[in-house]
C-alpha positions in Angstrom: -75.3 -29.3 218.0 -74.4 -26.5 220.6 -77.1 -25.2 223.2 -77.0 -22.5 225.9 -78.5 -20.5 228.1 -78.6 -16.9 227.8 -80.4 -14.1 230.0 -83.2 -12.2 227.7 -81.8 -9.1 228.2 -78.3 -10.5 226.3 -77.9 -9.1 223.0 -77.7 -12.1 220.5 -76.5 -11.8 217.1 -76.6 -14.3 213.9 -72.9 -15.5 214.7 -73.5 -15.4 218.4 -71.4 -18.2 219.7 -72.5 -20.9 222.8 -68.7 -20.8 223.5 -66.7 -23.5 225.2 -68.6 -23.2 228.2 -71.8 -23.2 227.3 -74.7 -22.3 230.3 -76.4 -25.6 230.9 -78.4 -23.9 234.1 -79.8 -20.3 234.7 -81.9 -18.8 237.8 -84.8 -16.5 236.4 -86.5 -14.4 239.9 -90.0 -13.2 238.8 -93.2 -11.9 240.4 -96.1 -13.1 240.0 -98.4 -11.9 237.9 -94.9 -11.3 235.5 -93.5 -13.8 233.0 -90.0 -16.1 233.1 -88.0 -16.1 230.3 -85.4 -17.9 229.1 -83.2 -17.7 225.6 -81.7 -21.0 224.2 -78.8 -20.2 221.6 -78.3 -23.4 219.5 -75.1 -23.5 217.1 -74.1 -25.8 214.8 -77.6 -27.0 213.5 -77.5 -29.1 210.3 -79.3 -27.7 207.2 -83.3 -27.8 206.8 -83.8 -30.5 210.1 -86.2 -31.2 212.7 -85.7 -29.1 215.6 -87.6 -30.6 218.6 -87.5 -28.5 221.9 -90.1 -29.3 224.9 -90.1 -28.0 228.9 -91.4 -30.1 232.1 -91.3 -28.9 235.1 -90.6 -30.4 238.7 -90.3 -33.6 236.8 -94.1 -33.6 235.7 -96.0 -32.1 233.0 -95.7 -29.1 231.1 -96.2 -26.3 232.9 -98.1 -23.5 230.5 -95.2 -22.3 228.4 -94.6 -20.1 225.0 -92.1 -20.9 222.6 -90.7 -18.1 219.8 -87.9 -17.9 217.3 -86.2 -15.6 217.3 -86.2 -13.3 214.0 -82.4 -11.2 213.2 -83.1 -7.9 211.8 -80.2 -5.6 210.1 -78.8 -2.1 211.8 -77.5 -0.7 208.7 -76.4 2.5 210.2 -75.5 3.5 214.2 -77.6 6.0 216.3 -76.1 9.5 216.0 -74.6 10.6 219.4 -77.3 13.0 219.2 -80.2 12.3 217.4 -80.9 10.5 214.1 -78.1 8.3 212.6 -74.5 9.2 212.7 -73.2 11.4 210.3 -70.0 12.1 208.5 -67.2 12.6 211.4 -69.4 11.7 213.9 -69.1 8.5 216.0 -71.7 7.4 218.8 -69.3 4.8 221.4 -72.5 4.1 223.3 -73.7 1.4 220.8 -74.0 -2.7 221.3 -71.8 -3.4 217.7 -70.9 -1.1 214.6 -73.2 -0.9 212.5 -73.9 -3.0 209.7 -75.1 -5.6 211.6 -77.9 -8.1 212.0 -79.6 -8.7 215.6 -82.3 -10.9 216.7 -85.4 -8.7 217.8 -88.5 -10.0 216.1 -90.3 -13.0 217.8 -92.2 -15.1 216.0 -94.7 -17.5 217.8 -93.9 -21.4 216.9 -94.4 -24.4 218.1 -92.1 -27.8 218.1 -91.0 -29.3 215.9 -89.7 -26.7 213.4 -87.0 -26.8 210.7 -83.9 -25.5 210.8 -83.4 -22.4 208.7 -79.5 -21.4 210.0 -76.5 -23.2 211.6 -77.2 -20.6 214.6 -80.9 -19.9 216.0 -82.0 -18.7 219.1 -85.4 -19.8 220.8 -87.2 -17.5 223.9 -89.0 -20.1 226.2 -91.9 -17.6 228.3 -93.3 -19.0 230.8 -96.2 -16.8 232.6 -96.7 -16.9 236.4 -100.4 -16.4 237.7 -101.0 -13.7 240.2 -102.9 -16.1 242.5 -99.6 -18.7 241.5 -97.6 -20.2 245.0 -94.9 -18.5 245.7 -91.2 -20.4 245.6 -89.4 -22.5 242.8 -90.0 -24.3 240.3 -87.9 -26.7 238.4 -87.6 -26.7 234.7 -85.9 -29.3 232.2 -85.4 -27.9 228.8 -85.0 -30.4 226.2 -83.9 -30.0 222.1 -83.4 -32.1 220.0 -82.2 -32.2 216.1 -81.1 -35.5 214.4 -81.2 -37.8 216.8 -79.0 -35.4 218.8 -80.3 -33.9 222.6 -79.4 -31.1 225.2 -81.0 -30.4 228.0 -80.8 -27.5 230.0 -82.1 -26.3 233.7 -84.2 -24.0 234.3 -85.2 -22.9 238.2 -87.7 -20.3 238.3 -88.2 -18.7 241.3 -91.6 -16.9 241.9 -91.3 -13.9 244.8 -94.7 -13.0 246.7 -95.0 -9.4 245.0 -98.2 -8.9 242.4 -97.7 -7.0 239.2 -101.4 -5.9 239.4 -103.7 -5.7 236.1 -103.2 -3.2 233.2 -105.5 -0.5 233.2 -106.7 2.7 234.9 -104.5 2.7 238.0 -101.2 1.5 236.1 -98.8 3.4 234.5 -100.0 5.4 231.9 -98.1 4.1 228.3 -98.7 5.1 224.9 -97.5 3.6 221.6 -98.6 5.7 218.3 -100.2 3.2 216.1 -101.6 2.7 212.6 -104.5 1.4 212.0 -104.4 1.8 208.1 -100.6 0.1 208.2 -102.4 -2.4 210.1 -105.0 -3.3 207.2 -101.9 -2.7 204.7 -99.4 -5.1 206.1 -102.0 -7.3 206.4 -103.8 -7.5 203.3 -107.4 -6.4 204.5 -109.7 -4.8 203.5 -109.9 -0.8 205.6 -112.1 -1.0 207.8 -113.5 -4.9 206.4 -114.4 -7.1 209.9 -111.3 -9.0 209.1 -109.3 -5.7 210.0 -111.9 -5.2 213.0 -110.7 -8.6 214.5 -106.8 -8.1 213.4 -107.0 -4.2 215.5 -108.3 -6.7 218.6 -104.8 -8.5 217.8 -102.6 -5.6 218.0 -104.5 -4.0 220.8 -104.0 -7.5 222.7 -100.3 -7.6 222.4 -100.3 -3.7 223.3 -102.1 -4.7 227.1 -99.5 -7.8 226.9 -96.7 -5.2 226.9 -98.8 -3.2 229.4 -100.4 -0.3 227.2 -102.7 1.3 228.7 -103.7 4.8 226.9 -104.6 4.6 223.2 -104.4 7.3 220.6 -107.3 8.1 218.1 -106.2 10.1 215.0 -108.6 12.6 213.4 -108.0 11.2 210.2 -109.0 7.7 211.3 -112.7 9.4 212.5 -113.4 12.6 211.3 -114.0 13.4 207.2 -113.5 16.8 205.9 -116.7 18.0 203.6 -117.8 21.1 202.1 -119.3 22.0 205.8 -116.0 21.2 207.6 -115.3 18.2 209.7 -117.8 15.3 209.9 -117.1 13.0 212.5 -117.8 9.2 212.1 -119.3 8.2 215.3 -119.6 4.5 215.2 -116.1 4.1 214.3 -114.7 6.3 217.0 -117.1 4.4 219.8 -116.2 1.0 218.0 -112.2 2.1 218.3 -113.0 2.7 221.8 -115.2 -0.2 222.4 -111.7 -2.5 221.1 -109.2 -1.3 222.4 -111.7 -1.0 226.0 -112.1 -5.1 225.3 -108.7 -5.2 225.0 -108.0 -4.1 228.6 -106.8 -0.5 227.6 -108.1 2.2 229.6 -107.3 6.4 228.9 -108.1 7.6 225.5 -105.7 10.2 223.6 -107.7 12.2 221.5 -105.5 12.9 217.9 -103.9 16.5 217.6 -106.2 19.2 216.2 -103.6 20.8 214.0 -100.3 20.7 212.8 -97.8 22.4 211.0 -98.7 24.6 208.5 -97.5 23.3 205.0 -95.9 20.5 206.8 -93.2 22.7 207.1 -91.1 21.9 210.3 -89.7 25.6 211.0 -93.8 26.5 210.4 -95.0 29.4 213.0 -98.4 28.4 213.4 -100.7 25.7 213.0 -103.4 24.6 210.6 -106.6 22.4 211.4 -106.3 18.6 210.5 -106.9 17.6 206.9 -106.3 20.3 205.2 -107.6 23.1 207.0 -107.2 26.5 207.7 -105.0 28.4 210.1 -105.8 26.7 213.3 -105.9 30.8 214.8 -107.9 32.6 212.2 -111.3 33.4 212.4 -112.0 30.2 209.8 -110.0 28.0 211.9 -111.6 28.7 214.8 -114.8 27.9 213.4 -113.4 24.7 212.2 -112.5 23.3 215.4 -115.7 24.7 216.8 -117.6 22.6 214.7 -115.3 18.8 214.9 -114.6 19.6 218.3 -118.9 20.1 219.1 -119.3 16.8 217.6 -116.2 15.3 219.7 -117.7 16.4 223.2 -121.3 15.5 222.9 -120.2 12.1 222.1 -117.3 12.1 224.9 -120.3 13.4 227.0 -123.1 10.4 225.7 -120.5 7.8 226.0 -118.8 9.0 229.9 -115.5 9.3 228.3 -114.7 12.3 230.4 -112.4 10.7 232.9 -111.0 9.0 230.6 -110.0 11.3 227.3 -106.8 13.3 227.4 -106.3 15.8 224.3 -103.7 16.3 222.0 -103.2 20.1 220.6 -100.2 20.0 217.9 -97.2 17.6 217.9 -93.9 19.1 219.7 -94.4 23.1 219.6 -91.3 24.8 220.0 -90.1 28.3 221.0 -90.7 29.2 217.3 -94.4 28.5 216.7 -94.8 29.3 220.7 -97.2 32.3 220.0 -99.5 30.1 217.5 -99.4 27.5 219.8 -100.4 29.7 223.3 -103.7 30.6 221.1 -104.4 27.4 219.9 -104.5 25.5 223.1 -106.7 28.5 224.8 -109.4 28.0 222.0 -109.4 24.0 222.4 -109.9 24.8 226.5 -112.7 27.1 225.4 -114.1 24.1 222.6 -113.3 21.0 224.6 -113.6 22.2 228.5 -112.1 20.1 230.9 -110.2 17.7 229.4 -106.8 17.9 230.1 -104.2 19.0 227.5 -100.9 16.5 226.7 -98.4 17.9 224.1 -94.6 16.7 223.3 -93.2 19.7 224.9 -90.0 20.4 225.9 -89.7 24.3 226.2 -90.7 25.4 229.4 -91.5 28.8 228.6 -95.1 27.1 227.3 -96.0 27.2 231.1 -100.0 27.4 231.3 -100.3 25.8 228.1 -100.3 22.4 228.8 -101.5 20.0 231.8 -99.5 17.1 231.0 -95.8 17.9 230.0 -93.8 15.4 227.7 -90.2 16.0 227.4 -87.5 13.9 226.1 -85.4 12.5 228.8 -82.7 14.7 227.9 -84.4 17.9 228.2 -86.0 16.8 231.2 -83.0 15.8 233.3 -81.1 19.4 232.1 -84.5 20.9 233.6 -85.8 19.4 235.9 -86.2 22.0 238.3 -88.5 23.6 236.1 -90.4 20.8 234.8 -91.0 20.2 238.5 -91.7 23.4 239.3 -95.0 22.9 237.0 -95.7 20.2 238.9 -96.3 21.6 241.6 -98.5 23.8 240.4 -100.8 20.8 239.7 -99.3 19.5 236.1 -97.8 15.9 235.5 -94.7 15.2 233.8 -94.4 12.5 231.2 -91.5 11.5 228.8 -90.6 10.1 225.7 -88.5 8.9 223.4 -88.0 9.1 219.6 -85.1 9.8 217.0 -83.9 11.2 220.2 -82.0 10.7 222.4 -78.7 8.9 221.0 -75.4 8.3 222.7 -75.8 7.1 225.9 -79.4 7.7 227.0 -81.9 5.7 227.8 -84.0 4.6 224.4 -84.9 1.6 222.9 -82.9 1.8 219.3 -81.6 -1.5 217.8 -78.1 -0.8 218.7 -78.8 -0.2 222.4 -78.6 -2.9 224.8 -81.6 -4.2 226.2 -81.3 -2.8 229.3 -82.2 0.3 228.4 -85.5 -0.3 227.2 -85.9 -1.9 230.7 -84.8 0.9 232.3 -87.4 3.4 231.4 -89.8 1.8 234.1 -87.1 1.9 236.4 -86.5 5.8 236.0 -90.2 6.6 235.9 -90.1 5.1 239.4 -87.0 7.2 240.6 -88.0 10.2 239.3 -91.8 9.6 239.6 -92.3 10.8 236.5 -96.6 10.0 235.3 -96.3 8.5 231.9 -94.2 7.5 229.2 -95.2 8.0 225.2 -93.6 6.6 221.6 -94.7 7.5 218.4 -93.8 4.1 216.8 -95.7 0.9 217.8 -96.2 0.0 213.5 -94.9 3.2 212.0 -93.2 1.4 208.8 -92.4 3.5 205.8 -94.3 2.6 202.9 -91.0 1.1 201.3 -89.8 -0.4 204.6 -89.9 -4.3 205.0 -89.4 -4.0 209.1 -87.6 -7.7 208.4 -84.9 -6.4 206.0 -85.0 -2.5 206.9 -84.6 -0.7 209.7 -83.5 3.0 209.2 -85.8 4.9 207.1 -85.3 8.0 205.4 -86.6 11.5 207.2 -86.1 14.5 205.0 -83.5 16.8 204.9 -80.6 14.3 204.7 -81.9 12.6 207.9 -82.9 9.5 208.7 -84.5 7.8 211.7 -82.7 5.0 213.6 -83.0 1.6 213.2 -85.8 0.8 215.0 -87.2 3.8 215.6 -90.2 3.1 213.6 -91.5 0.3 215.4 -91.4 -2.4 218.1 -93.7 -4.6 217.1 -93.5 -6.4 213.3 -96.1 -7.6 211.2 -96.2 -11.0 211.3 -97.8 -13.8 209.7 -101.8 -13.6 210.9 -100.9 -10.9 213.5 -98.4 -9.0 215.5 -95.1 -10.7 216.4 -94.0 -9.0 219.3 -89.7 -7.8 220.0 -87.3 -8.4 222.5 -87.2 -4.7 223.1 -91.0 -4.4 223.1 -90.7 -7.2 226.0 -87.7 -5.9 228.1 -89.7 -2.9 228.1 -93.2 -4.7 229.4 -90.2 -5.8 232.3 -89.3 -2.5 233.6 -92.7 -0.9 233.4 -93.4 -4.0 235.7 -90.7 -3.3 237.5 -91.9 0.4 237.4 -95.4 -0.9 239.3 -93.1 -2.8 242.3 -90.9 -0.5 242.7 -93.6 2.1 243.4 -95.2 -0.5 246.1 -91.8 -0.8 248.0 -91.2 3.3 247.8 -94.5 3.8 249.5 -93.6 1.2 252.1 -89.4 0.8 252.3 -88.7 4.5 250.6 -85.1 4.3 251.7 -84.5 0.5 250.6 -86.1 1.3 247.6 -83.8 4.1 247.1 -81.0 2.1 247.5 -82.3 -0.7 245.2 -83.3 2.1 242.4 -79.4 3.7 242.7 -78.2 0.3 241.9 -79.8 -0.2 238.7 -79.9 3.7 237.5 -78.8 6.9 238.9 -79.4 9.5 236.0 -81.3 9.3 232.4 -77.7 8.7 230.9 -76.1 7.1 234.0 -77.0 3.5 234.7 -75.7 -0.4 234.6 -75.3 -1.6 231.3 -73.9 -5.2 233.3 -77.1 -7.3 233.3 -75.9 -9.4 236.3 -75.9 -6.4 238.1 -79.1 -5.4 237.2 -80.5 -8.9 238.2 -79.2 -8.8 241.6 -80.8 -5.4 241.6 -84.1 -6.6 240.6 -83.7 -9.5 242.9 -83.4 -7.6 245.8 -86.3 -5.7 244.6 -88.5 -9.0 244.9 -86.8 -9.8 248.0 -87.6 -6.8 249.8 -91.5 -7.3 248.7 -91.5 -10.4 250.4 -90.8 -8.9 253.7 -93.7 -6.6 253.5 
């Protein structure tokens, strides 16, 4: 048997190799409040054995720890340079390994002893910090053992005096887009069944673990079309609320009030959700009038207010712009005062919208105009999707980990107010997330491996993934680094250009991103 150390936010692979030189000792920085982790690449394991592994630290007893293995998952195709997967004469150079390959992502909770299932596994070791925890270092043994056969490793952890403070109103806002049916599904539950009340709890859990804070409720998952229009289910919308609330989740996205008509992507105008008329005809009006009556007075009983932000239609574009103007001036008129968040990228929808959501791309070739609506009183999210590919910041398969990280990090420099995904548990109905990772999109497209998800379905609730965790890091990160901007604005400048200058310039070295981050932590402990 073979063991290392390897830094989380290394890529590891099935025929990752522990090398001649294998890392016996590592250094992990963290605040507190955040969580140490560790990887331990084994090789040479013999077939079906016992696998022991433990951790003590500063020679005594256990400190509170979480063990995973590590799941590979297959990139059967490469992000496009673009968007989507590459196609025919196309070649994206900004990827971790041609494609197809497998890569450990999934993390499965475990607990020693375990049998072996590979000649190569790989084990994350998590171990949380307390906010109130003493600052300074702890020392960590790492034991494993297989056959009669031990390593142990070193594992210092060094806890700076900076606070990551709590999840909720005052953090960042985050969304995932997140499926409560595929939830039941995956599962085997019953909709709706108290078994699929207490597995939502799960998922909203892990969601606040990876610092979620804003939650989306679909129309279709609390309002029921009858011969009298929409009917909206009002325990199940204040019992959605009242979960993901528990949960530690704070802003509510209210679902979009239309979409495409005929599904059609190239659609000019919009249709009210399931199965209604045009959204901008005289019927369509008083469809929206009616769900969207029923919407406010319970937003209004409950004191949602300063909570709910509204969704109109799903990325509007310069072609369905004049449906889309309309449209958001009758939901003002229907649902006054809540504030409007669209994914929008064309900035000639000025005065549509309070909170803009471009893609990184489109944000960083405009950014004089998306800021220009800033300061005019809107707020500027982002998000990613299919898109963006080649070098860009995402969190795709085939991208390193540090990217995912990095979207904290470039909220921060560029102050932008929110970050959104559409896939927290988006699997296709013939998708097995273990065994398939790009998924078909119409058209002759598909979307990229990993596009659909970072979380997996796991056995009695949601396993978390490496790029679902690196990202938890940076938006952290994202909370520190606006602490040391408001009181070191020029260190934290400096720090912030060592780690990431642009959207699609940045380190993809992960020592130097450490020693960024280090002096991140080190500059908090002098204020």
């Amino acid at each position: 048997m073979r063991a290392s150390l390897t830094d989380s936010l290394e890529p590891l692979y099935p025929d990752s190799d522990v090398g001649r030189a294998p890392k016996r000792a590592a250094t992990v920085a963290v605040p507190r409040g955040g969580t140490a982790a560790v990887h331990v690449l084994l090789n040479d394991l013999p077939p079906a054995a016992g696998l022991d592994y433990s951790v003590r630290q500063d020679g005594g007893a256990a400190p509170p720890a979480q063990w995973f293995r590590l799941i590979d998952v297959p990139v059967e195709a490469n992000t496009g340079p673009v968007l989507f997967i590459e196609k025919k004469g196309e070649r994206n150079p900004h990827v971790i390994r041609r494609a197809p390959f497998r890569v450990y992502d999934a993390m499965a909770p475990t607990r020693s002893p375990i049998r072996t299932a590979a000649g190569t596994m790989a084990l994350r070791l998590e171990l949380p910090i307390a906010r109130n925890a003493r600052p300074g270092k702890r020392d960590c043994a790492i034991r494993v053992r297989c056959r009669g056969e031990e390593k142990e490793l070193a594992l210092s952890v060094q806890a700076h005096k900076a606070v990551v403070p709590p999840v909720g109103r005052d953090s960042l806002p985050y969304t995932n887009w997140f499926s409560l049916a595929i939830m039941a599904q995956r599962h085997g539950l019953t909709p709706w069944s108290a078994e699929h009340w207490r597995m939502i709890g799960r998922y909203a859990r892990l969601m606040v673990h990876g610092r979620q804070n804003t939650f989306r409720v679909p129309w279709g998952d609390i309002f029921t079309r009858t011969g009298d229009g929409l009917v909206l289910n009002r325990e199940r919308l204040r019992r959605i609320v009242k979960t993901f609330t528990a949960a530690g989740m704070y802003f509510i996205e209210g679902g979009h009030v239309a979409s495409r008509t005929g599904g059609d992507w190239q659609a000019s105008t919009f249709s009210i959700q399931l199965g209604g008329p045009p959204a901008t005809s005289v019927e369509g009006n008083a469809d929206l009038a009616r769900a969207a009556r029923q919407l406010m007075e319970e937003i209004d009983r409950s004191g949602w207010r300063g909570r709910w932000i509204q969704h109109v239609t799903d990325e509007p574009v310069a072609g369905n712009a004049t449906d889309y103007r309309i449209l958001t001036g009758m939901v003002r008129r229907h649902m006054p005062g809540l504030p409007l968040l669209d994914a929008t990228m064309d900035t000639t929808l000025c005065g549509s919208v309070d909170i803009w959501c471009p893609q990184p791309q489109e944000y960083q070739k405009h950014r004089e105009l998306f800021e220009a609506q800033r300061a005019v009183g809107d707020r500027v999210w982002f998000y990613t999707c299919c898109c963006p590919g080649g070098p860009w910041l995402n969190r795709l398969l085939d991208m390193e980990l540090l990217r995912p990280v990095l979207l904290g990090w470039a909220a921060a420099r560029f102050d932008l107010d929110g970050f959104l995904h559409w896939g927290l548990n988006h699997y296709g109905a013939d998708q097995d997330p273990f065994e398939k990772s790009v998924v078909g999109h119409g058209g002759g497209n598909c979307l990229p491996a990993g596009d659909t998800h970072v979380v997996y379905p796991g056995k009695g609730g949601p396993w978390s993934s490496l790029r679902f965790e690196a990202q938890r890091e940076g938006f952290e990160d994202y909370e520190l680094l606006k602490q040391l901007q408001a009181r070191r604005p020029r260190r934290a400048a400096t720090i912030l250009a060592k780690a990431i200058r642009a959207f699609d310039d940045y380190t993809k070295d992960v020592k130097v991103f450490r020693s960024a981050r280090k002096a991140m932590l080190a500059a908090l402990d002098k204020v």
